[in-house]
FIGUGU-80494 format. One record per residue (C-alpha): x, y, z. Coordinates in Angstrom, 3 decimals. Layout:
<sites>
SITE_X_Y_Z .
...
</sites>
This chain:
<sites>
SITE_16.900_15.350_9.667 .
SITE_17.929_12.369_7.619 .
SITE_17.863_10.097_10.736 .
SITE_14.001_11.505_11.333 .
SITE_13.101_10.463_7.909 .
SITE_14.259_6.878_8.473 .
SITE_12.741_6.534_11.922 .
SITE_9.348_7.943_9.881 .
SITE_9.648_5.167_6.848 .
SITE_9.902_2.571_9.405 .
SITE_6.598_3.820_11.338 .
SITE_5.374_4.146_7.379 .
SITE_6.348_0.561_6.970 .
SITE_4.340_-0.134_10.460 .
SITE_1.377_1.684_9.487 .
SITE_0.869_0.008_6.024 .
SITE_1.460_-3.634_8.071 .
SITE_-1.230_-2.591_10.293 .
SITE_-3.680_-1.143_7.925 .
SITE_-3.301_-4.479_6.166 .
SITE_-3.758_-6.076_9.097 .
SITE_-6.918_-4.496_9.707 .
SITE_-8.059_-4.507_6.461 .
SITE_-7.578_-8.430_6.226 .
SITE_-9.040_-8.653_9.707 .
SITE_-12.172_-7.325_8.719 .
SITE_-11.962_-4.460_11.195 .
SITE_-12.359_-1.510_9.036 .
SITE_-15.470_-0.583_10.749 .
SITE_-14.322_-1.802_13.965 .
SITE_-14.539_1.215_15.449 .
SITE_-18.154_3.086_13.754 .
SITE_-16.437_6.132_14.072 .
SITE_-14.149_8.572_13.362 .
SITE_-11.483_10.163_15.307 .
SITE_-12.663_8.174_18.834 .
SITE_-14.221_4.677_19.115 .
SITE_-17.778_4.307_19.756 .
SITE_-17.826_8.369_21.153 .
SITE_-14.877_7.563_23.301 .
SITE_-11.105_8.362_23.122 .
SITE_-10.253_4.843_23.031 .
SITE_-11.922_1.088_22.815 .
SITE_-15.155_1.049_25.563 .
SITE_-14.067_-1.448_28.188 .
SITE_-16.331_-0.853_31.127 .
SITE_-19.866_-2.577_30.946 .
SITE_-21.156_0.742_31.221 .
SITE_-19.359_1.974_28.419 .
SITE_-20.107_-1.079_26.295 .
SITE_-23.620_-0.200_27.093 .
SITE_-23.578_3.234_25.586 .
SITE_-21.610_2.340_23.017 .
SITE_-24.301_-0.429_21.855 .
SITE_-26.776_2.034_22.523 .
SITE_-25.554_4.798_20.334 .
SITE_-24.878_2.385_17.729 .
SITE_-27.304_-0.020_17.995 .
SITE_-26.272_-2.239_14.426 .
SITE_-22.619_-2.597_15.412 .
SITE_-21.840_-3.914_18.804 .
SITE_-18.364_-4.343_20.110 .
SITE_-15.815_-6.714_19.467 .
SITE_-13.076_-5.408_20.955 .
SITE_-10.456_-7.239_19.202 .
SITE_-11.402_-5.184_15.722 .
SITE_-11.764_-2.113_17.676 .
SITE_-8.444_-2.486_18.849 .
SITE_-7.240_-3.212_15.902 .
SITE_-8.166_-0.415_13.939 .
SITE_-7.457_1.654_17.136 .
SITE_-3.980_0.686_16.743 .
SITE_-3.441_1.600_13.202 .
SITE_-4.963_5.047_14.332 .
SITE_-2.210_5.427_17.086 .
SITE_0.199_4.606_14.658 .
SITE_-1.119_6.346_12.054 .
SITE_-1.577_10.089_14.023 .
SITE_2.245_9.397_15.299 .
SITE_3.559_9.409_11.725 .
SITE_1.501_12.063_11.045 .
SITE_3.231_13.839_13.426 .
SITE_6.390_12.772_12.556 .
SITE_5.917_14.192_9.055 .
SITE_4.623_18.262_10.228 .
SITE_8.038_17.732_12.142 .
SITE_9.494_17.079_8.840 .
SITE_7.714_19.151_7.094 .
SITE_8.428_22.229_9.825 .
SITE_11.875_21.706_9.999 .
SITE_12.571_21.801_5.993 .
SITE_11.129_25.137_5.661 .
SITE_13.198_26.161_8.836 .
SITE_16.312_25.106_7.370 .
SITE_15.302_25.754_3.243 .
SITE_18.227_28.211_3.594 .
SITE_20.618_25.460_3.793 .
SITE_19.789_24.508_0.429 .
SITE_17.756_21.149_1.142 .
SITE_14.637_19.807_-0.043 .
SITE_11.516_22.164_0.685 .
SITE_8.762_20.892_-2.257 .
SITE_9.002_17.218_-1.216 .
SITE_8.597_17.262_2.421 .
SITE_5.450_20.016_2.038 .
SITE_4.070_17.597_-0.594 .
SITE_4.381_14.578_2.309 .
SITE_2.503_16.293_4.458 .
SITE_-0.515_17.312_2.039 .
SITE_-0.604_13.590_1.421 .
SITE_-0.932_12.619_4.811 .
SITE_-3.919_15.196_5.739 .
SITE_-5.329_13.844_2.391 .
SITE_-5.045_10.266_3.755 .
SITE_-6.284_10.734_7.311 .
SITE_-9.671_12.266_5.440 .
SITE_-9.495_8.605_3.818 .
SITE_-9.677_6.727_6.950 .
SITE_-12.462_9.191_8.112 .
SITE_-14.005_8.648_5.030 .
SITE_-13.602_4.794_4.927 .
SITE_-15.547_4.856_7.987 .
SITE_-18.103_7.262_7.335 .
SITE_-18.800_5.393_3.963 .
SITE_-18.456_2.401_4.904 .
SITE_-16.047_0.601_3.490 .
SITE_-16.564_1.927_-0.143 .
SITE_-14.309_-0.331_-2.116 .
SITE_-13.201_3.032_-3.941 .
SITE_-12.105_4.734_-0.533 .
SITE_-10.721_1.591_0.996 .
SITE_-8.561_1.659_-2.145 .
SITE_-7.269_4.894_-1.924 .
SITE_-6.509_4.982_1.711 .
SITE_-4.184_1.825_0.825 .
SITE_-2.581_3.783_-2.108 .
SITE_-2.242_6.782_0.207 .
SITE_-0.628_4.500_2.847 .
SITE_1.948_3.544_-0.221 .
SITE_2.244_6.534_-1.253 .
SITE_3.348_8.138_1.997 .
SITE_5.886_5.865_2.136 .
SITE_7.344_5.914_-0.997 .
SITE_7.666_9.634_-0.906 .
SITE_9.641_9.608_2.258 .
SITE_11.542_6.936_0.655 .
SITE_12.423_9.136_-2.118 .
SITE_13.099_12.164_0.838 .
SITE_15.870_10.156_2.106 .
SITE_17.865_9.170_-1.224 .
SITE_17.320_12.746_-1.595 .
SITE_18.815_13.635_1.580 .
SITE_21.964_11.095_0.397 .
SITE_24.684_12.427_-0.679 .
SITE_25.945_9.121_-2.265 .
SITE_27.664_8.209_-6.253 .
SITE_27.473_5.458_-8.047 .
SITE_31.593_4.324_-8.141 .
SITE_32.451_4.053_-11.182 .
SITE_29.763_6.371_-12.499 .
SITE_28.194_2.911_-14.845 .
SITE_27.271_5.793_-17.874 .
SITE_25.802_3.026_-20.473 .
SITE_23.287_2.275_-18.256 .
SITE_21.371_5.981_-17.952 .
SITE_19.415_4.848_-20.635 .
SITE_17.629_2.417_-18.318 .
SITE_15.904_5.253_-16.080 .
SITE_12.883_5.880_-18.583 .
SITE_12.103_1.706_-18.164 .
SITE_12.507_2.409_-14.749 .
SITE_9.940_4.710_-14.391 .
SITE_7.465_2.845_-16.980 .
SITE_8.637_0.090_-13.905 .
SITE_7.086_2.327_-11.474 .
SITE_4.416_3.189_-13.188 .
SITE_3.317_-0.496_-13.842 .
SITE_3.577_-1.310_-10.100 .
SITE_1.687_1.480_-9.304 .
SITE_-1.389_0.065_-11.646 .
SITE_-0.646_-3.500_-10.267 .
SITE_-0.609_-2.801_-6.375 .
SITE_-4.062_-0.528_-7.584 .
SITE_-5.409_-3.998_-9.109 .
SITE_-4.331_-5.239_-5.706 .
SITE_-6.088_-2.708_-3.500 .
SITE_-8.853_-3.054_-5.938 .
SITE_-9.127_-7.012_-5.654 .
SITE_-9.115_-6.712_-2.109 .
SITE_-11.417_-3.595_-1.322 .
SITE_-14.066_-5.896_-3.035 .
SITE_-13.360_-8.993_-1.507 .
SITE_-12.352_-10.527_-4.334 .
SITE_-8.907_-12.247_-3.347 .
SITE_-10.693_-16.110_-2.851 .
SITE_-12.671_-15.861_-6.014 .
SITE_-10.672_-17.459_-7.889 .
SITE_-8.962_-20.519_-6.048 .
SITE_-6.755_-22.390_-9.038 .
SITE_-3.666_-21.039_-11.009 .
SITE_-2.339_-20.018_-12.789 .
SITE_-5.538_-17.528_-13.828 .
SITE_-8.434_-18.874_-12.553 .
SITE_-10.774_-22.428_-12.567 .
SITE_-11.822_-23.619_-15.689 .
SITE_-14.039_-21.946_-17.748 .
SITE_-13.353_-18.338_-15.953 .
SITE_-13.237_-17.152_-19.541 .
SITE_-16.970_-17.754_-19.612 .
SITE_-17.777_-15.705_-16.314 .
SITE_-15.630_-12.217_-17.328 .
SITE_-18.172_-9.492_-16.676 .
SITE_-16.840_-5.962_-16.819 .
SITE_-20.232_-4.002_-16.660 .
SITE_-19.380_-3.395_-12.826 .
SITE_-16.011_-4.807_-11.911 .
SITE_-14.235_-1.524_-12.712 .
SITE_-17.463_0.612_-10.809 .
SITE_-15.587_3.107_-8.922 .
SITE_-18.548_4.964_-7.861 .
SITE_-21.278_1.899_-6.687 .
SITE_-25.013_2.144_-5.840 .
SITE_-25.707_3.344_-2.186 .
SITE_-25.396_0.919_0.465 .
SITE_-26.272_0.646_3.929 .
SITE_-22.286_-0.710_4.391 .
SITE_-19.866_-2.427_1.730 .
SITE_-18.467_-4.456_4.618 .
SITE_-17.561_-7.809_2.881 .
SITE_-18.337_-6.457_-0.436 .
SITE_-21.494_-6.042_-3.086 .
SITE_-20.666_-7.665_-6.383 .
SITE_-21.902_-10.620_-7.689 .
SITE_-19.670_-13.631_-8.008 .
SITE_-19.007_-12.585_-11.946 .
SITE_-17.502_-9.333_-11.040 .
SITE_-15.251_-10.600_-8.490 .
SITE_-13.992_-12.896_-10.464 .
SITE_-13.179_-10.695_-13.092 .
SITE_-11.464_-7.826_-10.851 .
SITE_-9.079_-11.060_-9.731 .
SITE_-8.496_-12.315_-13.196 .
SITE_-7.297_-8.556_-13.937 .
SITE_-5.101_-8.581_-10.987 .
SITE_-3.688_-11.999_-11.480 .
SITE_-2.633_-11.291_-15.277 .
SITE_-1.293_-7.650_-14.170 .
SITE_0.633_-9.490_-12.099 .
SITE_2.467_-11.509_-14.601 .
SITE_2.991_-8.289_-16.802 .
SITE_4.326_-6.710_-14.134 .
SITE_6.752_-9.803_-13.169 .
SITE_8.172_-10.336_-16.954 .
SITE_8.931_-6.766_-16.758 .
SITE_10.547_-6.202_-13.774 .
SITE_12.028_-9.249_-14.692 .
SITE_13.812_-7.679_-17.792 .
SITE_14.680_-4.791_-16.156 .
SITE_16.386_-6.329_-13.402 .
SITE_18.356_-8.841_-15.994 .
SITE_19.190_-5.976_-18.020 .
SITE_20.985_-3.553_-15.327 .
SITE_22.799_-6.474_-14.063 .
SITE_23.848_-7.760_-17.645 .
SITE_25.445_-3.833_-18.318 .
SITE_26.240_-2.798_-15.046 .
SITE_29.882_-2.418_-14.175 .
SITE_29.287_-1.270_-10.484 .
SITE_28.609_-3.457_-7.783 .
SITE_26.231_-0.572_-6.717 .
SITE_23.748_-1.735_-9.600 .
SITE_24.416_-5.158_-9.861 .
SITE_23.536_-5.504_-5.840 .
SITE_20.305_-2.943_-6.816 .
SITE_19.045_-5.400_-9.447 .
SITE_19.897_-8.741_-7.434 .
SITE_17.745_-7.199_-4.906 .
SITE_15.015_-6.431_-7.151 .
SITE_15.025_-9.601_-7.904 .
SITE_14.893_-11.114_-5.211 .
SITE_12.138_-9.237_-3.848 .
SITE_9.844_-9.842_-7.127 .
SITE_10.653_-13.649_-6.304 .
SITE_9.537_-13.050_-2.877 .
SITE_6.054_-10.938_-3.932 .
SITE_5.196_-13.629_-6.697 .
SITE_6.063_-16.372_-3.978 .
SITE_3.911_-14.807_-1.695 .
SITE_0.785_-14.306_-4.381 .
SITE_1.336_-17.800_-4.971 .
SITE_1.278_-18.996_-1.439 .
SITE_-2.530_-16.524_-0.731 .
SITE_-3.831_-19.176_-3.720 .
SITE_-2.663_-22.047_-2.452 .
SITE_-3.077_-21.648_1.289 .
SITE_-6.394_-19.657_1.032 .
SITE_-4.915_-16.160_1.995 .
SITE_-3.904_-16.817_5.450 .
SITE_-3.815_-13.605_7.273 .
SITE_0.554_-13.978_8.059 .
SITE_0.887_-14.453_3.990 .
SITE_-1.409_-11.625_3.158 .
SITE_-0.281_-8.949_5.474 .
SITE_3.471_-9.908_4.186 .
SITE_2.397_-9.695_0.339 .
SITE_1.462_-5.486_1.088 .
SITE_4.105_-5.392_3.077 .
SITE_6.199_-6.874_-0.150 .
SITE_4.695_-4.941_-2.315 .
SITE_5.776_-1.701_-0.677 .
SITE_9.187_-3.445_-0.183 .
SITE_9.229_-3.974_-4.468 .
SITE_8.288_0.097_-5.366 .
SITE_10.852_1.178_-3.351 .
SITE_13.782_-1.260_-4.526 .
SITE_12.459_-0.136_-7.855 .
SITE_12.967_3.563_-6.557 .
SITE_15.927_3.511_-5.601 .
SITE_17.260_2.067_-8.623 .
SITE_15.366_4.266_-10.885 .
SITE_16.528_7.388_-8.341 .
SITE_19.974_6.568_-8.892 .
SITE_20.374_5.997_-12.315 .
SITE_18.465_9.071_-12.583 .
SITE_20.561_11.329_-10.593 .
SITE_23.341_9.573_-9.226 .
SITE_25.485_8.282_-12.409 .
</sites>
C-alpha cells in the first residue's frame, strides 16, 4: 500500500499545481457549474452545445480555455479521490495486520469535505472564505498522506541523535505557523490582493496610513451577485497583503532558527540533510515571494510559490515526524 500512497501524494502534488493554476487563471467559475460543465459531462465544443450552454447561462459565456482548465483540476481531482477510498478500503481490510486505520479514514473525510468546497466555490461564487478553504483542503490532503507514508516507514534515525527530541514541540509551533502563513496566503489571494502592494520589503510608502481592518479579516462578506476578482476596497487589500507579507518574515526567522538549530546539534546525517533541506526550500519560497513582487506575479512564479509552499510543510513534517517518533 505504501507504493499507492506515493503514487496518491504525487497526484496530490498535481492537483494543488492545478488548482493554483486555475485559481491564478481566473477560471474558478470557468465552468458555472458543478459536477459537469455548462449541463454537460465535459467542456461544450459543438456550436450547438455552445448555444445551449449560453442559453442556460446567459451571464457567463464560454471560454473554453478556463473551462478546461478547471475541467482538468476536476479530472484530477475525482482520480485522487479515488485513489484515497482505495486507500481508505484497503486499511480497514488489512487493520488486522496492525497498520494505520484512523489516518487513512480521516483522508478520506477530508477529501468528501473538499470536493463540497469546489461545489461550493462554484455555487457561491468565488467566496474568498470558500476559495480559501478549498486551497487549505487541497494542503491538507496532501500533507496527511504525507504523514500516511512516514507512517507506513519503517525507518531510524542512525545514531538515534537523543539531544535533539527536545526540538519536536518547535517543530510543531513550526507547523503550526505555516499553517497560519499559507492561510494569510490563501487569504491574500482569494481576495485578490497579491498586486496591492507592489514595493518591498512591506509595502509603498505610507501603507501605514491605509491599514484598515474593519473588513480585511471578513470571513463571512455581504451577498454578491459573484466575488470573481474580488469586493474590497483598495484599503482592505492592502492590509490583508501587509498581514501576509510580515507573516511571512515571522515565519522565515523561525524556520530559520529551527533549521540552524537541528543542524548545529545534530549528530546524524539524517537531520543535518532534513534541516539543509528545510533550508533550502524556505530560500526557495522567500525567493519565489520575492520574485511575484518584483515580476508582477507571473502565472509560472505563482503556481511554483503553492507548489513551494506545500513542498516547505512537508519538509517541516517530516522533520518534526521523525524527531517525534523516530529517535
Amino acid at each position: 500500500m505504501k507504493k499507492l500512497v506515493f503514487v496518491s501524494i504525487l497526484l496530490a502534488i498535481v492537483v494543488v499545481s492545478l488548482g493554483a493554476y486555475t485559481r491564478l487563471t481566473h477560471a474558478g467559475l470557468g465552468c458555472p457549474d458543478w459536477p459537469g460543465c455548462y449541463g454537460f459531462i465535459d467542456v461544450p465544443k459543438t456550436s450547438e452545445q455552445i448555444l445551449a450552454a449560453e442559453k442556460a447561462f446567459p451571464d457567463r459565456p464560454v471560454e473554453h480555455h478556463k473551462a478546461w482548465n478547471e475541467m482538468i483540476h476536476r479530472y484530477f481531482a475525482g482520480a485522487l479521490g479515488f485513489l484515497i477510498l482505495i486507500i481508505a478500503f484497503l486499511s480497514i481490510k488489512r487493520r488486522a495486520h496492525g497498520g494505520p486505520v484512523g489516518l487513512p479514514i480521516l483522508i478520506l473525510l477530508v477529501v468528501i469535505f473538499q470536493a463540497a468546497l469546489g461545489m461550493w466555490t462554484v455555487t457561491m461564487m468565488l467566496m474568498p472564505v470558500v476559495v480559501m478553504g478549498h486551497l487549505l483542503g487541497g494542503f491538507t490532503t496532501l500533507c496527511l498522506l504525507f504523514l500516511l507514508y512516514l507512517r507506513l516507514g519503517d525507518y531510524r534515525v542512525p545514531g538515534g541523535d537523543v539531544a535533539l527530541k527536545k526540538y519536536a514541540k518547535f517543530g510543531v509551533l513550526g507547523i503550526i505557523i505555516l499553517i497560519g502563513q499559507i492561510s494569510l496566503g490563501g487569504w491574500t489571494s482569494s481576495n485578490y490582493a497579491a498586486l496591492t502592494c507592489t514595493e518591498l520589503p512591506i509595502c509603498q510608502a505610507g501603507w501605514m496610513d491605509q491599514l484598515n481592518f474593519e473588513h480585511a479579516l471578513d470571513l463571512i462578506p455581504p451577498e454578491k451577485d459573484s466575488y470573481e476578482f474580488g469586493h474590497l476596497d483598495h484599503a482592505s487589500r492592502l492590509t490583508i497583503h501587509v498581514m501576509h507579507r510580515i507573516g511571512a518574515i515571522v515565519t522565515t526567522l523561525y524556520l530559520l532558527w529551527f533549521a540552524i538549530s537541528i543542524y548545529r546539534k545534530a549528530q546524524s546525517p539524517f537531520f543535518r540533510n532534513a534541516s539543509l533541506s528545510l533550508g533550502f526550500i524556505l530560500s526557495v519560497q522567500v525567493g519565489l515571494g520575492i520574485s511575484n513582487v518584483w515580476f508582477s506575479l507571473p502565472l509560472s512564479v505563482a503556481v511554483s510559490h503553492n507548489v513551494v509552499a506545500a513542498m516547505l510543510m512537508m519538509s517541516l513534517i517530516t522533520m518534526t515526524y521523525s524527531l517525534k517518533r523516530k529517535i
